[in-house]
C-alpha positions in Angstrom: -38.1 52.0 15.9 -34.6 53.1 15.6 -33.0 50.0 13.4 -29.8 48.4 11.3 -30.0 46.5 8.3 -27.6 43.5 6.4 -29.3 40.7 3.8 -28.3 37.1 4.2 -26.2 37.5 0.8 -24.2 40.4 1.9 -22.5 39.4 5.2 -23.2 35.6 6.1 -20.8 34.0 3.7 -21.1 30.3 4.5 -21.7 30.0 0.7 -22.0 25.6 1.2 -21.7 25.4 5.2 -23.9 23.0 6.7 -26.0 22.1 3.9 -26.7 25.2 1.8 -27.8 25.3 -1.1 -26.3 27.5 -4.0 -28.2 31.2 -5.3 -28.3 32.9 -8.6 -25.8 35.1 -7.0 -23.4 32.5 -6.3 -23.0 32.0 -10.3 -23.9 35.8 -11.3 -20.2 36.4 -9.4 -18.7 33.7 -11.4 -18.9 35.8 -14.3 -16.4 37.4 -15.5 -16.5 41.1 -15.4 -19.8 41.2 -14.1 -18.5 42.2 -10.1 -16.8 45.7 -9.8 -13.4 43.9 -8.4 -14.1 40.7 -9.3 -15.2 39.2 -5.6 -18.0 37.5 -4.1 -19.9 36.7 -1.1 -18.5 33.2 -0.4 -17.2 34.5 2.9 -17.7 38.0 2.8 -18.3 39.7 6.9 -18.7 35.9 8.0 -21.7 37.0 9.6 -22.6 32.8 10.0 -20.2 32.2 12.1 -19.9 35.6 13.6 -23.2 36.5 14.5 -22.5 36.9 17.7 -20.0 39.6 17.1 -22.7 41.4 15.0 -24.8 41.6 17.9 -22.4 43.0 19.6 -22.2 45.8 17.3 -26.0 46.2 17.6 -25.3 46.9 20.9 -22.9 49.6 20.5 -25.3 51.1 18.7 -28.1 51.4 21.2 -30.7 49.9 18.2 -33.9 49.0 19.1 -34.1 46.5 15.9 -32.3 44.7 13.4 -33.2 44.3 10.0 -32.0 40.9 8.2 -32.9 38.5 5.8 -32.6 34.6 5.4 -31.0 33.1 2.6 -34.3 30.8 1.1 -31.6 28.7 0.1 -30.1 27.9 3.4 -33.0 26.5 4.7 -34.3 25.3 1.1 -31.3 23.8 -0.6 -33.4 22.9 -3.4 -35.8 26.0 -2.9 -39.1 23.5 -1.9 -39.7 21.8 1.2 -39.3 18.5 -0.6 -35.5 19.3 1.1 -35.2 21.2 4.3 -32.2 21.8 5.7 -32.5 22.0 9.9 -29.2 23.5 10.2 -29.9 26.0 8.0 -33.4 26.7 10.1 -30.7 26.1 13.4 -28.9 29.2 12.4 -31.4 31.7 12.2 -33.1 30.3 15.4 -29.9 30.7 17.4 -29.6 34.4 15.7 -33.1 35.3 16.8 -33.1 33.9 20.2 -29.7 35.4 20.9 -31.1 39.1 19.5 -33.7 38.7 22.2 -32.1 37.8 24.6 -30.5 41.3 24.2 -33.6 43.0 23.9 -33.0 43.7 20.6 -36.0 42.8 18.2 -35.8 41.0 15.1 -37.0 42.8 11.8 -36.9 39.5 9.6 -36.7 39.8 5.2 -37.8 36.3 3.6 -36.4 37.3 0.0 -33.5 39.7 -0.4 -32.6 38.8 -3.7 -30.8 35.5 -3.2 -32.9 33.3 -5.3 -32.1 29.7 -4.8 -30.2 28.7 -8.7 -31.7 24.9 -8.5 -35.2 26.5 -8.9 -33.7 28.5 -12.1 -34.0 24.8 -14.1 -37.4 25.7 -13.7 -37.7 28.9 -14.6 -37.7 31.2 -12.1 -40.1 33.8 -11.2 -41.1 33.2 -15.1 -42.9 30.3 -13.7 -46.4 30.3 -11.9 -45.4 27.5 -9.7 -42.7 30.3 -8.1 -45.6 31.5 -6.1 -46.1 28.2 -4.5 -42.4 27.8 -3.8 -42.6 30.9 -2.1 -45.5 30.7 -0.2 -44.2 27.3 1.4 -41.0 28.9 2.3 -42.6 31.8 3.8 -45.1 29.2 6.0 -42.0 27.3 7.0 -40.5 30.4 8.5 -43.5 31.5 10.0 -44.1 28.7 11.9 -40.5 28.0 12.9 -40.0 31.6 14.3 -43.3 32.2 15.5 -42.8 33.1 18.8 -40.2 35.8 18.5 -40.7 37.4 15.2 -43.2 40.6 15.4 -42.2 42.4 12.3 -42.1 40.4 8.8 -41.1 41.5 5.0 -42.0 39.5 2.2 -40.2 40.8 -1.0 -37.2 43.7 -1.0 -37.4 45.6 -3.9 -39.7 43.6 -6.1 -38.7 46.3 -9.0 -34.9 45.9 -8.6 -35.1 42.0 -9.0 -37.8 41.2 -11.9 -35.1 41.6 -14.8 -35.5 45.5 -15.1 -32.1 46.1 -13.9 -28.5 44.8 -13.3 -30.3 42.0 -10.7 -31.5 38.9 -12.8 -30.3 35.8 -13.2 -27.5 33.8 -15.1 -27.5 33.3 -18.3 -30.0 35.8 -18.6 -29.3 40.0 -20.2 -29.4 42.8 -17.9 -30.0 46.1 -19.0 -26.4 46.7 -20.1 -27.4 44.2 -23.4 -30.8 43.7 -23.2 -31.5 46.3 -26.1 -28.9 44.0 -28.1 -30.5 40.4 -28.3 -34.3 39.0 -28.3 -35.8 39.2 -25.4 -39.4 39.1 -24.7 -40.0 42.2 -23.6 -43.0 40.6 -21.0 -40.2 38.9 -18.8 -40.1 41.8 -16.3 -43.8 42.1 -15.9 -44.5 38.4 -15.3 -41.8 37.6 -13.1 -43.1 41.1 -11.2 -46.7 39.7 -11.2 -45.3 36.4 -10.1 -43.7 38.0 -7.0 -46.9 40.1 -6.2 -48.8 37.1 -6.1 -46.3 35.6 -4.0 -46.0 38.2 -1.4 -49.9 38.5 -1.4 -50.6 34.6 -0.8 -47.9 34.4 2.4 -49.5 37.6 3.6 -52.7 35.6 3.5 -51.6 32.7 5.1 -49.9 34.8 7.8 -53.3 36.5 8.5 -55.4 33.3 8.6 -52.8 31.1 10.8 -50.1 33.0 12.3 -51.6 37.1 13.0 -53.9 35.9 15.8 -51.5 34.0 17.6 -48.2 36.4 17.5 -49.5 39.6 17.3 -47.2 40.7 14.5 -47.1 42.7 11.2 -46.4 41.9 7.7 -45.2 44.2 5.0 -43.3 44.2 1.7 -40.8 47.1 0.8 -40.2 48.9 -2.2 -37.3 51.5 -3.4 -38.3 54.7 -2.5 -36.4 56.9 -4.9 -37.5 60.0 -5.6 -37.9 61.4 -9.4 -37.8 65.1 -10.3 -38.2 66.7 -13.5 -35.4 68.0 -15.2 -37.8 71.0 -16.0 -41.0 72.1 -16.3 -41.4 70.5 -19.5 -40.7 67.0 -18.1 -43.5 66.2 -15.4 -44.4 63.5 -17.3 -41.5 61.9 -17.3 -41.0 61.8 -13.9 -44.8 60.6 -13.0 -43.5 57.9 -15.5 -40.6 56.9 -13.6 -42.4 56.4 -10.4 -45.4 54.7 -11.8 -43.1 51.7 -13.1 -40.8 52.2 -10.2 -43.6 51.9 -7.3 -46.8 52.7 -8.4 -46.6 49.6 -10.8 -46.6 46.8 -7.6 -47.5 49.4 -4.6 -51.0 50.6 -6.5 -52.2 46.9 -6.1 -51.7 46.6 -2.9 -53.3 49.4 -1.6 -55.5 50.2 -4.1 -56.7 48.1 -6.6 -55.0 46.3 -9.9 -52.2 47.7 -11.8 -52.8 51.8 -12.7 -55.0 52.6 -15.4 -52.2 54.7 -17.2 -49.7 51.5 -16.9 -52.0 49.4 -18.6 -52.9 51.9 -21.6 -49.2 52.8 -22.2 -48.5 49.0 -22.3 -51.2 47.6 -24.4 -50.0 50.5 -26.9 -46.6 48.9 -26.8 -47.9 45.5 -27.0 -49.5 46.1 -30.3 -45.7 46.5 -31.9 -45.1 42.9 -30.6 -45.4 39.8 -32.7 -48.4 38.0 -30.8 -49.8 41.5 -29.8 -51.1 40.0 -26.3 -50.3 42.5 -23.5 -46.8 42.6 -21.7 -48.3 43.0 -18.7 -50.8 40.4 -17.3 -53.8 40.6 -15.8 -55.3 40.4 -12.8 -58.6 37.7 -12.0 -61.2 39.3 -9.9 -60.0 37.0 -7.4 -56.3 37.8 -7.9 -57.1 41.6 -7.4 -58.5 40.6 -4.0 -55.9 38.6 -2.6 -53.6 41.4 -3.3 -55.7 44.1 -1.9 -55.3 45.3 1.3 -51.9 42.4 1.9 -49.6 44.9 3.4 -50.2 46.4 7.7 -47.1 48.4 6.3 -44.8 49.6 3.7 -40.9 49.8 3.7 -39.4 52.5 2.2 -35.4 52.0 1.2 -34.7 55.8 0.4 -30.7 56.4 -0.6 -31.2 59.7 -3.4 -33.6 61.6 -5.9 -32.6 61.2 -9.4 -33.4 64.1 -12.4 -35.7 62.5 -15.3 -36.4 63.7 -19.1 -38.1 62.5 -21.9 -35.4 60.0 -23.6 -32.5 62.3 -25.7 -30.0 60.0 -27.6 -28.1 63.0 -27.8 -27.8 63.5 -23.9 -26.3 61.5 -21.4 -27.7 59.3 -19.3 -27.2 57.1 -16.0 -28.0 53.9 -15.9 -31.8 53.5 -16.2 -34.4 50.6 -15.1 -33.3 48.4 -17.8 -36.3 47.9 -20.4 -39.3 49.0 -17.9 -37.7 53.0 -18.6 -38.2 52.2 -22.5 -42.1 51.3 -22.1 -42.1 54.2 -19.6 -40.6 56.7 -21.7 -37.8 58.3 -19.2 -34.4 58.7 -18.9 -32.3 59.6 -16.1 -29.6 62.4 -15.6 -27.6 64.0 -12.8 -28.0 67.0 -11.2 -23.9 68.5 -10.6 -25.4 70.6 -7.8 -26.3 68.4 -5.6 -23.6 66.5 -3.1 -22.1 64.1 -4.2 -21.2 61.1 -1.4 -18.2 59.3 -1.6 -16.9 60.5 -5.0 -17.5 60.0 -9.0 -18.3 56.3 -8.8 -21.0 56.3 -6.2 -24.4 56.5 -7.0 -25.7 58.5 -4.2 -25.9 62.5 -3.7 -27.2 64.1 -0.6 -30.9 64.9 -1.7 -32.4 64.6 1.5 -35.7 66.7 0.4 -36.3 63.7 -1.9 -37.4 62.0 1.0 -39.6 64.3 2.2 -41.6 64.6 -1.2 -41.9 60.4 -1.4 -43.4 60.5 2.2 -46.1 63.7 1.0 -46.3 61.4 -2.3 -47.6 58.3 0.0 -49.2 59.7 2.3 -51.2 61.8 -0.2 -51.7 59.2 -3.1 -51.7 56.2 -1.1 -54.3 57.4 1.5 -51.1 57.6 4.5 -50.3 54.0 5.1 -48.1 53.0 7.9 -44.3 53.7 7.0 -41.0 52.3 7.8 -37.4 53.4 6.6 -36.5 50.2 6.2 -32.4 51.5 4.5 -31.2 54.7 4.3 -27.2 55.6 4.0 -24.4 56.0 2.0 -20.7 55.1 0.7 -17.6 55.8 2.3 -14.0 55.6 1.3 -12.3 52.1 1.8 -8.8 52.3 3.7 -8.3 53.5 7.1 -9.8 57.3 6.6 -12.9 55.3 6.3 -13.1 55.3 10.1 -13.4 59.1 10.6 -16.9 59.0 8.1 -18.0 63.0 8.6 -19.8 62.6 5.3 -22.4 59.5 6.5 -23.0 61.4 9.5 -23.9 64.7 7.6 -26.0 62.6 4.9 -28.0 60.6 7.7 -28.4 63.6 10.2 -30.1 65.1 7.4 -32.2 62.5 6.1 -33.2 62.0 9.8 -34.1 65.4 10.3 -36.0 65.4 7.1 -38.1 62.5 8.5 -38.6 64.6 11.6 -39.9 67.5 10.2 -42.3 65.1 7.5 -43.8 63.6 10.8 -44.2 67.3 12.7 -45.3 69.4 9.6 -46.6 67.3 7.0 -48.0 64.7 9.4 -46.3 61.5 7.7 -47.1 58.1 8.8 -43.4 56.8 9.7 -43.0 54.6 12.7 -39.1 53.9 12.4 -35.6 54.4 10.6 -33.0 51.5 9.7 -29.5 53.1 8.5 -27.7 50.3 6.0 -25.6 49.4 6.7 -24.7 47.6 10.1 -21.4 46.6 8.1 -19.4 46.9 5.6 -20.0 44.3 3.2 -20.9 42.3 -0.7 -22.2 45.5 -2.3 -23.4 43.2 -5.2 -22.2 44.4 -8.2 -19.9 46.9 -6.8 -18.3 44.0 -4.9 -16.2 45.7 -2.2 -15.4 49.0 -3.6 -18.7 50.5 -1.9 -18.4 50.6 2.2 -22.1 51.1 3.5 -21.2 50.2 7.1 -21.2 51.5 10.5 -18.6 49.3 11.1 -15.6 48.8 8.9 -14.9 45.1 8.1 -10.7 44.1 7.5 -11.6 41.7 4.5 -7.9 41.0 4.5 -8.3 39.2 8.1 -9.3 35.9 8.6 -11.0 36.9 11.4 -13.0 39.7 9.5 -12.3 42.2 12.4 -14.7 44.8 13.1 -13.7 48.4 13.8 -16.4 51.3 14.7 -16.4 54.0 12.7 -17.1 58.0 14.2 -20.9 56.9 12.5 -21.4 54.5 15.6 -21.1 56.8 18.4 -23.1 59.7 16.7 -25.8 56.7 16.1 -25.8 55.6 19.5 -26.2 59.4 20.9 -29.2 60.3 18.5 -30.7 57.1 19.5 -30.2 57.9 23.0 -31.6 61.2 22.8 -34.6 60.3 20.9 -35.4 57.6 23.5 -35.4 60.3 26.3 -37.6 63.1 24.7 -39.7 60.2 23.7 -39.7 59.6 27.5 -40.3 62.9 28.6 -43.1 63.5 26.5 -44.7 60.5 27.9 -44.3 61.7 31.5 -45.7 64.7 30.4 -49.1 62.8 29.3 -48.9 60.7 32.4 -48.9 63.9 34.9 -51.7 65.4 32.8 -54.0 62.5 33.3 
């Protein structure tokens, strides 16, 4: 698989056309100061009414699949199926079919973060009944793009969206001033176990009704960043970081209820509470085997490796996961030798042997489960030097030939690679100062023209390439026969 990625959120715009329904993110950009440049997605790329144009792009690119997601609240205006909105469904129909049509296969994401705001009013993810909300939407889709849809993901980023970063919803603290006012401290950890329970029940009904009869695969993906230790001193803290990064909603999906070490550090912390009942809730036996085994694959969005430490007031830090890296007992830093992409205010440095030691880390902890690079990329500059984007060709080349040589030497489990992004686009809090795309959107035009960028050919030779020793090597087996 040689893919692109958007999310609904990012590049559809369309924010009330034809019957949609609002998301948290619709009021999180209301706020003030809360976006980088104080935008929003309302029309962003215009990807609803330009679809058509994207696939275009796709094809310039030679991919052999296309990540996206669907709002829930475009089809859900309400977030149940008490309301369903056909033009909504309509949309993503007509995208599909036109994909195929183009030989170009549909990798479809059911929840990228937009969380339909009339199901806040009852409490969100907080609220058992979200896994029922969910579950219906998911059966909905499912049956509505059942012929053309091979490849499915439930949840992106579970971690990133269950209140332990920037991502939660209105009204609510993130991590910027969550130390600062009473918060129950559980509020991460239920809304988490919510979700797992969610993506574990549509797996299941995908199994029994829908498997059989398309022939697809089902999977969930999770942030793949990698933690090192500052030193030798600080193992801990990095074994820390990943087990309430990943191992804290991977481990009970492909092995069995949250890790034991989660669950002793936490009922320690729980003790300090005022009711003194666990943060984190618990499985039933029959909750443990409904999430068992619900994955055929994992995702993997990999963008950088981060340095950890036991906490230091009198150190600096970068932003860490919000509360979770309190009960966890890490902190992050920055490493000034390694690259930096697309200056001081981006995120990302060019640590592509982080990559390689998450792929060892699943395959050797996680008995080698079927993988897919579901994002990798980085930032560019936003005028017109944007278009000559030597740095995202360096930073993918490498992370590409990183994946190679975990699949020749180390004998890794990856079965594809999706660079994010197919465009320019809403790069949620950073609003439009971040430029993830292959293409370069002119959110000044009405007409939101896309403009390749150097990235788009090199893409379309590598894939090119990689098709025909893929080829040859197949020949090769065929003669031998």
């Amino acid at each position: 698989i040689w893919a692109c990625a958007t999310s609904a959120y990012q590049v559809e715009g369309g924010h009330t056309a034809d019957g949609k329904g609002a998301s948290i993110w619709d009021v999180i950009c209301e706020q003030k100061g809360r976006i980088a440049d104080g935008t929003n997605g309302n029309i962003t790329c215009d990807s609803f009414h330009r679809y058509k144009e994207d696939i275009e792009c796709l094809k310039k690119l030679g991919v052999t699949h296309y990540r996206f997601s669907i709002s829930w609240p475009r089809v859900l205006p309400r977030g149940t199926i008490d309301e369903i909105n056909e033009q909504g469904l309509q949309y993503y129909e007509n995208l599909i079919n036109r994909l195929i049509s183009e030989h170009i296969e549909p990798i479809v994401t059911l929840f990228h973060w937009d969380f339909p705001l009339a199901l806040t009013e009852h409490g969100g993810w907080l609220n058992p009944l979200s896994i029922k909300w969910f579950s219906d939407y998911a059966q909905l889709c499912f049956s509505r793009f059942d012929k053309n849809v091979k490849l499915w993901i439930t949840f992106n980023e579970i971690c990133m969206h269950a209140w332990c970063s920037s991502f939660v919803m209105p009204g609510l603290p993130d991590h910027r001033v969550i130390s600062s006012l009473n918060v129950d401290e559980s509020s991460p950890y239920v809304a988490g176990h919510h979700m797992l329970l969610a993506h574990a029940t549509a797996y299941r009904i995908y199994e029994e009704h829908f498997k059989n009869i398309q022939k697809g695969r089902i999977g969930i993906v999770f942030s793949g960043q990698w933690y090192e230790p500052l030193n030798d001193g600080e193992e801990a803290a990095a074994r820390n970081a990943r087990m309430w990064t990943i191992d804290w909603l991977l481990h009970p999906i492909l092995k069995e209820d949250y890790p034991c070490t989660m669950k002793q550090r936490l009922a320690e912390v729980s003790k300090q509470t005022t009711s003194g009942t666990s943060l984190l809730p618990e499985f039933t036996k029959e909750e443990i085997q409904l999430v068992k085994g619900s994955a055929d694959f994992i995702g993997l969005n990999y963008y950088t490796a981060a340095l950890c430490r036991k906490p230091n007031a009198e150190l600096p830090t970068t932003p860490p996961m919000g509360i979770l890296s309190k009960h966890a007992v890490f902190e992050n830093c920055d490493d000034p030798r390694w690259e930096r992409i697309c200056g001081e205010n981006c995120w990302i440095r060019n640590t592509p042997f982080g990559l390689r030691k998450m792929l060892r880390f699943m395959r050797d902890e996680y008995d080698d489960p079927p993988l897919l690079i579901t994002e990798n990329g980085c930032a560019d500059a936003v005028g017109e030097e944007a278009l000559v984007d030597d740095a995202r060709i360096r930073y993918c080349n490498d992370h590409i030939r990183t994946v190679e040589l975990a699949i020749k030497e180390d004998k890794a489990n990856v079965f594809g690679y999706t660079l994010w992004s197919l465009l320019d686009n809403f790069e949620w809090n950073s609003g439009y100062t971040l430029r993830f795309g292959l293409f370069h959107v002119d959110f000044n035009d009405a007409g939101r023209k896309r403009t390749p960028k150097k990235s788009v050919a090199w893409y379309y030779d590598l894939i090119q390439r990689q098709q025909r020793a893929a080829k040859d090597i197949s020949n090769e087996y065929l003669h031998s026969l």
